[in-house]
C-alpha positions in Angstrom: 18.6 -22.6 -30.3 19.5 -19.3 -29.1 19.3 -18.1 -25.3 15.8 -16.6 -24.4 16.6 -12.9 -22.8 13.7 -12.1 -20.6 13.2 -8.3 -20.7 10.7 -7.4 -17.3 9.8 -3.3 -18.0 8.0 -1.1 -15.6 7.1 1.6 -17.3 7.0 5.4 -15.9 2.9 5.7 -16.5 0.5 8.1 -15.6 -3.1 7.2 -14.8 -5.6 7.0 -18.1 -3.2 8.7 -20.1 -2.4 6.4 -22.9 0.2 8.5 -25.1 2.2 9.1 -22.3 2.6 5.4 -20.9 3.2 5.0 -24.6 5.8 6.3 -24.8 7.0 5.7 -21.8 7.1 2.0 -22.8 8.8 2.7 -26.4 11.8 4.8 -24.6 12.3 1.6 -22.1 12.3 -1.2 -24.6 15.9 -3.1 -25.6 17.8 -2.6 -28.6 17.6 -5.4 -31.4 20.1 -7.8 -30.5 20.2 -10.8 -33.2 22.4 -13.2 -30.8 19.3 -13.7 -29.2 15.7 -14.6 -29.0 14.0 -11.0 -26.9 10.4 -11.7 -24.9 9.4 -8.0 -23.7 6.8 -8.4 -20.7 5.3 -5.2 -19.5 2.4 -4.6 -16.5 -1.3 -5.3 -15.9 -3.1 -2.7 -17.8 0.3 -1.1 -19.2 -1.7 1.4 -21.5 -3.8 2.8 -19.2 -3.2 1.7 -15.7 -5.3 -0.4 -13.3 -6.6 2.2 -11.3 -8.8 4.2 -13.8 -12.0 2.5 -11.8 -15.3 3.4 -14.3 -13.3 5.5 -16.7 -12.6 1.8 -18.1 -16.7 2.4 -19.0 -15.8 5.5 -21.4 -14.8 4.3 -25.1 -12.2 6.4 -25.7 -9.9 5.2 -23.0 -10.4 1.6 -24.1 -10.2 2.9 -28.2 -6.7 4.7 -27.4 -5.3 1.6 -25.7 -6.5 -0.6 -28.9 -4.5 2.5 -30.5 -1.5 1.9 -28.2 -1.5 -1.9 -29.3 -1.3 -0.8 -33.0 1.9 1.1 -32.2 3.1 -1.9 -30.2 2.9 -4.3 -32.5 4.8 -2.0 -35.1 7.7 -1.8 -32.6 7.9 -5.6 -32.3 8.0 -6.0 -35.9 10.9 -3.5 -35.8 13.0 -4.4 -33.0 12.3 -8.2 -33.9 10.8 -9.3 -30.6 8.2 -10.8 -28.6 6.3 -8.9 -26.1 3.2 -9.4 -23.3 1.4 -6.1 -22.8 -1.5 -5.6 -20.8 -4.5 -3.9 -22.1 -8.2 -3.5 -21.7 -10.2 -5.3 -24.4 -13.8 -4.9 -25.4 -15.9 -7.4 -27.2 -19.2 -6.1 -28.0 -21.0 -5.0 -24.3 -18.2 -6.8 -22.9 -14.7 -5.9 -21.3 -11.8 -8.2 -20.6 -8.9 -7.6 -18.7 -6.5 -8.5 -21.3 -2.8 -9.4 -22.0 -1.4 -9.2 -25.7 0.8 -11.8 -26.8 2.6 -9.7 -29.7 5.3 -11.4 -32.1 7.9 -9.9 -35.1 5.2 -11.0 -37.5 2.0 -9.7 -35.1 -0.7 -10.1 -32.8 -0.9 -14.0 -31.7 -3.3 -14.3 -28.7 -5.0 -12.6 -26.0 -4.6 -13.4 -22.7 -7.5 -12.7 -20.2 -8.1 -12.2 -16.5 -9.9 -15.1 -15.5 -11.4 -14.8 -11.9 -11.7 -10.5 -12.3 -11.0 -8.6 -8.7 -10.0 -5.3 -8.8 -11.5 -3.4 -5.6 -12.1 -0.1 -7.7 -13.8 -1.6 -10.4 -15.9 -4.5 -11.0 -17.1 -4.0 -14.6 -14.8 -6.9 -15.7 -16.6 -9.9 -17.5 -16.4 -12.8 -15.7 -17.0 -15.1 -18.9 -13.3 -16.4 -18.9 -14.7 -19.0 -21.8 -14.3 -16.4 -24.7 -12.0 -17.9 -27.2 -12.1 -14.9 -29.9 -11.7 -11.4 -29.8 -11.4 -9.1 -32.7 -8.7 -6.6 -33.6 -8.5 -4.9 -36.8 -11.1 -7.1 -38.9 -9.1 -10.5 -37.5 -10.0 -13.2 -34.8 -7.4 -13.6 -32.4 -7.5 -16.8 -30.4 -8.4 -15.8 -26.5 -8.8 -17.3 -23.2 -8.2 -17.3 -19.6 -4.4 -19.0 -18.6 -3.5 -20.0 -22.3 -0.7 -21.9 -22.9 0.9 -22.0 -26.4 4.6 -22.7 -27.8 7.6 -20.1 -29.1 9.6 -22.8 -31.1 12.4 -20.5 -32.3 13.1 -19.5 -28.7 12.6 -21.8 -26.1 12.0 -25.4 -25.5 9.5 -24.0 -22.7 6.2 -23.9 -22.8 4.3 -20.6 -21.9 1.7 -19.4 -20.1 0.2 -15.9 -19.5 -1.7 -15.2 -16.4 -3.6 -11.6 -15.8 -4.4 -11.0 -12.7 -4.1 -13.0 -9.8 -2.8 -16.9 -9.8 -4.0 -17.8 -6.9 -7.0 -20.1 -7.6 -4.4 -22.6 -9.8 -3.3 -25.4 -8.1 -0.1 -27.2 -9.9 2.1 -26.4 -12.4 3.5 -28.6 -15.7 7.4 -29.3 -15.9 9.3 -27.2 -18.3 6.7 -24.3 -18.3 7.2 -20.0 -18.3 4.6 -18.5 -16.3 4.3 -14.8 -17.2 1.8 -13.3 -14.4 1.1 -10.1 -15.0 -0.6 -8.6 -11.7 -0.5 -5.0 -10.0 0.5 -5.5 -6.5 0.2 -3.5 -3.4 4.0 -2.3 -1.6 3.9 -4.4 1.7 6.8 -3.7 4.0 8.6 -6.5 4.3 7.0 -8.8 1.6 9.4 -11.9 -0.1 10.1 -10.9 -3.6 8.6 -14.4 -4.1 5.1 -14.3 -3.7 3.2 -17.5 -2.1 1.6 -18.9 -4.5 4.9 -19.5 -6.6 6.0 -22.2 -4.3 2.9 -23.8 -4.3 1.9 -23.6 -8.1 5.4 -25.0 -8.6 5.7 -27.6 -6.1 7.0 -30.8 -7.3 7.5 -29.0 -10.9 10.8 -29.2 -13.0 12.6 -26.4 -14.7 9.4 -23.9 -14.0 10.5 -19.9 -14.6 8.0 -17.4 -13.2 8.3 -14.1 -14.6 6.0 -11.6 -12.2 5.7 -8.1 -13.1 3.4 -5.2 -11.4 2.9 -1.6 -12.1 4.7 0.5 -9.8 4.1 4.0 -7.9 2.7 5.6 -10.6 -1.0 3.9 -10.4 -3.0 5.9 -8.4 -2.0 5.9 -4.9 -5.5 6.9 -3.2 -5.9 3.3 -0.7 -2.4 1.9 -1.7 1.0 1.8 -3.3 1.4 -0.3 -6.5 5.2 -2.2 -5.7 6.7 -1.9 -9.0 8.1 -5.2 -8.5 9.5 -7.1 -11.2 11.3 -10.4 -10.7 12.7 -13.7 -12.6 12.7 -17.0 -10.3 14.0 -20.3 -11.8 12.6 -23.1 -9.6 12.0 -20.5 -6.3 15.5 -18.8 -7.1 15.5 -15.1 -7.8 17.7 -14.5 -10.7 16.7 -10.9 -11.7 14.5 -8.2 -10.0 13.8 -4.8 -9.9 14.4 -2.5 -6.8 10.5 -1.1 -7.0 8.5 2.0 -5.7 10.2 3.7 -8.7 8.6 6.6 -10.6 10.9 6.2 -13.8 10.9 3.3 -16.0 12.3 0.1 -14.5 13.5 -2.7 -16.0 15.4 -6.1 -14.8 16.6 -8.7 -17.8 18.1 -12.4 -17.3 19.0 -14.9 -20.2 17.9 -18.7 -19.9 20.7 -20.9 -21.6 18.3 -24.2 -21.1 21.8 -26.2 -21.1 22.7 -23.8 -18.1 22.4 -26.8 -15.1 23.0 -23.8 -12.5 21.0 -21.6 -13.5 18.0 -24.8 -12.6 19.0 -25.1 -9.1 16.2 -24.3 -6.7 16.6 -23.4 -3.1 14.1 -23.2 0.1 12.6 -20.3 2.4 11.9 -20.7 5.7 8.1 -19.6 6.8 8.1 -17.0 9.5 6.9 -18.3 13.3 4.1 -16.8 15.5 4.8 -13.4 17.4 3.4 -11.0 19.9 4.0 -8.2 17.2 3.2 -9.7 14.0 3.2 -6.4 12.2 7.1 -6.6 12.5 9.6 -8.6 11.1 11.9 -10.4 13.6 14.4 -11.4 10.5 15.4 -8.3 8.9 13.4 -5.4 11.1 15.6 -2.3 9.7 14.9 -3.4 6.2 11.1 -3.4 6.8 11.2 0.2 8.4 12.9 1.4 5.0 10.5 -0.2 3.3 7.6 1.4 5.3 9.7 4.9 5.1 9.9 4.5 1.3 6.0 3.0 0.3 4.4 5.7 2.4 6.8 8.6 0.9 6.1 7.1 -2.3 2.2 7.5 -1.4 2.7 11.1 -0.7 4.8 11.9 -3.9 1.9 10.7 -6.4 -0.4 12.6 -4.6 1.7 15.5 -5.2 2.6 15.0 -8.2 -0.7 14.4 -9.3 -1.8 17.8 -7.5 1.2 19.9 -8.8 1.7 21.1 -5.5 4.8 22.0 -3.9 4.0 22.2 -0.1 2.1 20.3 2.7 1.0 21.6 6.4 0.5 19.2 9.0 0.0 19.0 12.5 3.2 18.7 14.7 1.7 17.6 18.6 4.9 15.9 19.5 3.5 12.9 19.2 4.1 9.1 17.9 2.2 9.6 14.7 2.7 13.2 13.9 5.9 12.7 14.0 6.2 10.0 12.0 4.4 11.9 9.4 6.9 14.5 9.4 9.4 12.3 9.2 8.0 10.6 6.2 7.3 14.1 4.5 11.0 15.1 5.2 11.9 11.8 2.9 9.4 12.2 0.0 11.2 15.9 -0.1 14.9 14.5 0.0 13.8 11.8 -2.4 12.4 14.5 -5.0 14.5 17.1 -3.9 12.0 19.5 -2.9 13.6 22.0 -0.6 12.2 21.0 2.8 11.1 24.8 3.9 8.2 23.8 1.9 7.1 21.6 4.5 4.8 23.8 7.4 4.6 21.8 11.0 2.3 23.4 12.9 2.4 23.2 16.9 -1.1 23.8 17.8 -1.1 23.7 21.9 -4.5 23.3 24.2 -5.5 23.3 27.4 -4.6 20.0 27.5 -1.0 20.3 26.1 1.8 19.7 28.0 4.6 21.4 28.0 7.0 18.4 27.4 5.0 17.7 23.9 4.9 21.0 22.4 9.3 21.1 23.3 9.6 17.6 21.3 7.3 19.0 18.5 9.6 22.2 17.7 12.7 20.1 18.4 11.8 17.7 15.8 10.6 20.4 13.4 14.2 22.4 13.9 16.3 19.3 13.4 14.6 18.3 10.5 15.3 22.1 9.1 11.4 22.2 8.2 9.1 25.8 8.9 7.6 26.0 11.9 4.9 27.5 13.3 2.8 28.0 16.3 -0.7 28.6 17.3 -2.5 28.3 20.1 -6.0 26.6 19.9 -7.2 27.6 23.6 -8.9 31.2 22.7 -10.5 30.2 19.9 -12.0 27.2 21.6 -12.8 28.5 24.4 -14.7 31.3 22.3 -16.1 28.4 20.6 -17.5 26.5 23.8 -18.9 29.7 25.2 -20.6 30.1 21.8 -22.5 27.0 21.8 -23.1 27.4 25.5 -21.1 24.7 27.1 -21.0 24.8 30.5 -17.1 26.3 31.3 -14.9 24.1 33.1 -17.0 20.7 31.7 -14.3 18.8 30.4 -16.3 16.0 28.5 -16.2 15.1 25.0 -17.6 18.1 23.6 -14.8 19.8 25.1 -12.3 17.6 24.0 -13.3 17.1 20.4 -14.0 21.3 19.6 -10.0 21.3 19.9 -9.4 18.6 17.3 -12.0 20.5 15.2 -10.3 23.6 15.6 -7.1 22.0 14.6 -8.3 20.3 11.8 -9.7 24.2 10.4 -6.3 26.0 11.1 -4.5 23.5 8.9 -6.8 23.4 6.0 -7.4 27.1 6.0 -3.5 27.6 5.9 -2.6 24.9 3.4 -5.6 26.5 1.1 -3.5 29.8 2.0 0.1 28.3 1.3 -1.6 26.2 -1.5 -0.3 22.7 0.1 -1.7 19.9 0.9 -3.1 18.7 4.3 -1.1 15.6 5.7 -3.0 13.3 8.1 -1.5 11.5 11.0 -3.7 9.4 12.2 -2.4 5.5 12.4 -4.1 2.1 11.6 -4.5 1.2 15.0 -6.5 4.5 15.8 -8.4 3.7 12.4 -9.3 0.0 13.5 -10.7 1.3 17.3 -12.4 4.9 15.9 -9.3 6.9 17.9 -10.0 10.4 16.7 -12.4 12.8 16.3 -14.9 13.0 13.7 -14.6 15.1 11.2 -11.3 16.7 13.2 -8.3 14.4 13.1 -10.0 12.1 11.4 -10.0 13.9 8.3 -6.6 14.9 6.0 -6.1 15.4 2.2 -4.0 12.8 1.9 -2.9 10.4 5.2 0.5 8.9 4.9 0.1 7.2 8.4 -3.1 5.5 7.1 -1.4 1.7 7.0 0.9 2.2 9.7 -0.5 0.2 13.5 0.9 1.9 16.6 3.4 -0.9 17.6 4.8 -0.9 14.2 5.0 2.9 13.8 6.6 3.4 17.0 9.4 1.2 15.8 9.6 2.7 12.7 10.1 6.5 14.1 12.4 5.7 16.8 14.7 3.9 13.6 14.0 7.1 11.3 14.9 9.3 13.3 18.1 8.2 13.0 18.3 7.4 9.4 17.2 11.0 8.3 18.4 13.5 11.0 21.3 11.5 12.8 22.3 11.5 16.8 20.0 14.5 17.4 17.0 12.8 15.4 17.5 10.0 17.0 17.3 11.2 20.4 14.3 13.0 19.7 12.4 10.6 17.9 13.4 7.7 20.7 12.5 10.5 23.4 8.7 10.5 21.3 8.5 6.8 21.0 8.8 5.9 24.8 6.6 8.8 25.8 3.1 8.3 27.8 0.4 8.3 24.6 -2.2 10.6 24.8 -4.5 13.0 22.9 -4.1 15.5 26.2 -7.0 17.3 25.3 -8.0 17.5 29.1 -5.7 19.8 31.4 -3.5 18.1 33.8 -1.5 19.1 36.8 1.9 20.2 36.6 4.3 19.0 33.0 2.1 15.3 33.1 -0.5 14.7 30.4 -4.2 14.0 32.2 -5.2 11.0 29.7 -3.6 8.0 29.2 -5.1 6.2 25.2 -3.9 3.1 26.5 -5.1 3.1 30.2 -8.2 3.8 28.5 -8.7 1.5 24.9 -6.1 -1.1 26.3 -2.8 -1.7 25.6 -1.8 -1.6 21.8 0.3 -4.3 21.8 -3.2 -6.6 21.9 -5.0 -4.4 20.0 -2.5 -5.0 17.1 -2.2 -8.5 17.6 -6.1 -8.9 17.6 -5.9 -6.8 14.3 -3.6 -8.8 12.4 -5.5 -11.8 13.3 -9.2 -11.4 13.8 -9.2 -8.5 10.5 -6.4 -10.1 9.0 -6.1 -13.3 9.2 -10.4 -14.0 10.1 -10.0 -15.9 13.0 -13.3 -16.1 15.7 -12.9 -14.3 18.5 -12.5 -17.7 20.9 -9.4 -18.2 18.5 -8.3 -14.9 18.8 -8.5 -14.8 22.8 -7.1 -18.6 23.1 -3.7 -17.3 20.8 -3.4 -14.1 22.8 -3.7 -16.0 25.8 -0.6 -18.3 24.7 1.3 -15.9 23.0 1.5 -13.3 26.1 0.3 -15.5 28.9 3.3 -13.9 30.6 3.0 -10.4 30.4 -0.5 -10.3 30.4 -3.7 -12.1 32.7 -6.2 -13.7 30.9 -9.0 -11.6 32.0 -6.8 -8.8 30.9 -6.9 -10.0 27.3 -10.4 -10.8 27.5 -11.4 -7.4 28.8 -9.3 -5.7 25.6 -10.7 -8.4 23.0 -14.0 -6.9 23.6 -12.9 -3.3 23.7 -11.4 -4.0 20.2 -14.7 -5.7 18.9 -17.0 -3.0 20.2 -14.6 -0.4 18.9 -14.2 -1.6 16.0 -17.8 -2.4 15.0 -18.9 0.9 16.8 -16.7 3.0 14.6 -16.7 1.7 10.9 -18.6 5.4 9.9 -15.5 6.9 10.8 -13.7 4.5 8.0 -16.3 4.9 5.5 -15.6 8.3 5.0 -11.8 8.6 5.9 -9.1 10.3 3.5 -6.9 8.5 0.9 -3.7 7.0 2.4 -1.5 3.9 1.6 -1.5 0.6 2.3 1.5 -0.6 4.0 1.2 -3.8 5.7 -1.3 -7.2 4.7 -4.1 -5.5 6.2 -6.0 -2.0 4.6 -8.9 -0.9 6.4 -9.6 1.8 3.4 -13.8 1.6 2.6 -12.3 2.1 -0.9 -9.7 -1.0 -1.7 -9.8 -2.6 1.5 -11.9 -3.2 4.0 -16.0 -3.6 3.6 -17.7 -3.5 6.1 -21.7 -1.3 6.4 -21.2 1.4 9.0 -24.3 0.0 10.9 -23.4 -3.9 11.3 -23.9 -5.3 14.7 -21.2 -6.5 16.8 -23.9 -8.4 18.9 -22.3 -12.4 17.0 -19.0 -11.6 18.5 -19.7 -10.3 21.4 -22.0 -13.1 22.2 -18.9 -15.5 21.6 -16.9 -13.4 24.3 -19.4 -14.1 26.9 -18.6 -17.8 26.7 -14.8 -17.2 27.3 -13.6 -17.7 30.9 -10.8 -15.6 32.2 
């Protein structure tokens, strides 16, 4: 029997368009090689993407992928292979989320999604009972996980999976799983997923090949990871780097006499911390990761947009210039010349002069335009306008400045025709920090999945990856700084507000994040782990007093989330009211509250 060579491809694809992914597909696919047996997998959805959302409803999307599979199975016949494509399949009023088991001689089976979850469509059938679906004039045998035989290549039995695995509970011995299932980026994330080591606990000689689409699906809440990898009993044996916009592919042969190629090896699991957004294992490796999913992010949406240029705001703080720093390395990586990026300094009668000198140092070092203009004329016109009291520093005050901001950068990236990048961060996202309507809203917000204590880490490292000693110094310089919005003047070069003498110190919020959003703990749960995990840094009532900050917050504030701009997912938790979080803008926080009072601190 020959050697099986698995062939993992991630096509270059472009949302709904069928002829280009395509082709695409046919440029990536191996050469016939007769020494041995060749099983092609490609992504979820490979034809047309995941993220077409209700365009799946229009027949001629669905008609050209059926096309696509014609094509398909003409090229297996030719290059004398097997292949897994995914596809969307109608059957009458019905539509399945489908994978296509093609051989040399033809269609064999479909595949189909069995418990349907996509969070941008939901028009999937749920009936994962169908056992027929026609193509061309035939019955072809269908179903939800089907397993099935390929004698002339391996002594393995096979299984497709579309869509997520996760409700399976074992595995058989001697048994390829082929799961084909679009995956967010996450920073940081095992090239293994989870439910690999539990599926195959206890099983022999078990091969997982996982495949997802990769950067090219729509990046509006999230990144797809592009992953591809091979494991033999838990062991990588081939993968693909991922986040790539050109094809992709990784290949391994199985030699089922091969005894080394069957040895399986263990991963430790990762121990409670006060910052669980960051890695204590490999830290710089997660930043690169963050750097590279959120430049990806902004890439698609330029691409996508044909546009050459983006404006944001440059305060000279934490988050804008961590967005600048993440525009500078979607630039590099497409080698757009980086004048094309316009950071604005936009000083108030709040700013500081300390934070508009980092802002222009940061802009110079990272050789991007700069510009400068002053918001306090046109605000103060403004205020006198609407006949606010002068000298009232109150929220009306403080938010007409983040509204004026918000107008000078759209009205000059219509004028430059660029795109607006947001700064905002999750953590501001999860407690309403920002102005409604003002910072609040971007065209496209690469900071979007990023929490504070994660970001900060991130910048101070990138700083130094991108821009060297002097980057470094400024971007550490930013990351230890006092945060504040200074929207309200102070005396002398010290910013009046303090975010985190007012909301709480971020290092709880985030840890209440990750496990009260993220992991769905109560809040007595929440406040009893907090209460271990920093008992000495912080007093109980402290905790308590930020817990319900963060609850109140974050119930008060959801309207800000329900309308908030496209930006990508980065770590386990997405608060996007597209792909992520759900949540009505008018639920009452009144349950958790109630469970606060109970608490003792």
């Amino acid at each position: 029997m020959k050697a099986l060579k698995l062939t993992l491809i991630v096509p270059e694809m472009k949302v709904a368009d069928v002829a280009f992914n395509l082709a695409a597909i046919r440029a990536a696919l191996p050469a016939k090689d007769e020494s041995v047996g060749q099983l092609v997998i490609l992504p979820e959805l490979a034809l047309t993407g995941k993220t077409c959302g209700d365009l799946f409803f229009q027949p001629n999307l669905v008609d050209g992928a059926k096309e696509g599979l014609r094509i398909l199975i003409e090229e297996c016949h030719k290059h004398e292979l097997w292949m897994v494509a995914g596809l969307p399949v109608r059957k009458d009023a019905a539509l399945y989320n489908a994978a296509a088991v093609i051989g040399p001689e033809g269609l064999k089976l479909f595949s189909v999604e069995a418990q349907p979850k996509l969070p941008q469509f939901s028009g999937w059938e749920r009936d994962s009972a169908v056992d027929e679906l026609e193509f061309d004039g035939s019955l072809i045998m269908s179903g939800a996980e089907l397993k099935f035989d390929l004698p002339d290549l391996t002594r393995l039995g096979v299984q497709v999976i579309v869509g997520s695995p996760c409700h399976l509970r074992q595995s058989d011995d001697h048994l390829l799983i082929i799961n084909l299932h679009t995956q967010a980026a996450i920073a940081g994330q095992n090239p293994i997923p989870n439910w690999v080591f539990w599926l195959g606990n206890g099983a022999e000689n078990l091969v997982v090949a996982g495949i997802s689409a990769g950067p090219g699906e729509s990046t509006t809440d999230w990144v797809a990871s592009g992953k591809a990898t091979i494991t033999i009993n838990h062991t990588v044996k081939a993968e693909t780097r991922g986040l790539q916009f050109e094809s992709e592919l990784c290949q391994y042969e199985i030699a089922e006499d091969d005894e080394a190629a069957w040895e399986c090896r263990d991963f430790p699991k990762p121990l409670l911390s006060p910052t669980p957004f960051i890695q204590s294992s490999d830290a710089e490796k997660q930043f690169a990761e963050v750097l590279d999913i959120q430049a990806a992010g902004l890439l698609k949406r330029l691409r996508h947009t044909k546009l050459d240029k983006v404006v944001l705001g440059n305060s000279g703080g934490a988050d804008s210039a961590m967005a600048l720093l993440v525009c500078l390395r979607a630039f590099k990586l497409s080698e757009r010349p980086v004048e094309n990026i316009l950071a604005v300094s936009m000083p108030g009668p709040g700013s500081t002069a300390d934070s508009y000198e980092r802002s222009v140092a940061l802009a110079k070092a990272a050789g991007v335009s700069v510009k400068t203009i002053s918001v306090s004329e046109a605000v103060a016109v403004h205020l006198k306008d609407i006949s606010h009291p002068e000298g009232l520093h109150d929220v009306t005050f403080e938010n007409a400045q983040a509204r004026e901001r918000t107008q000078i950068l759209m009205d000059l990236a219509n004028q430059q025709r660029a795109l607006v990048v947001g700064t905002g961060d999750l953590s501001e996202i999860a407690l309403g920090w920002s102005t409604f309507n003002g910072d609040h809203m971007s065209m496209y917000n690469v900071n979007a999945g990023l929490p504070k204590t994660l970001l900060l880490r991130v910048l101070a490292w990138a700083g130094g990856e991108l821009l060297g000693e002097t980057g470094a110094a400024i971007t550490e310089h930013i990351a230890k700084s006092t945060i504040s919005p200074e929207l309200v003047p102070g005396s002398g070069n010290k910013p009046a507000q303090s975010t985190e003498a007012i909301l709480g110190p971020y290092l709880l919020h985030d840890f209440f994040l990750w496990h009260a959003i993220g992991q769905h703990l109560p809040p007595r749960g929440v406040f009893e782990l907090a209460q271990v995990t920093f008992k000495d840094r912080f007093s109980s009532a402290e905790v308590l007093r930020v817990l319900r900050i963060f609850y109140q917050r974050f119930f008060g504030n959801q309207f800000k989330r329900s309308s908030s701009a496209d930006g990508p997912q980065v770590t386990p938790i997405s608060l996007s009211p597209r792909g992520g979080w759900a949540m009505p803008s008018d639920a009452s926080a009144a349950l958790w509250l109630k469970e606060l009072e109970g608490l003792s601190d």
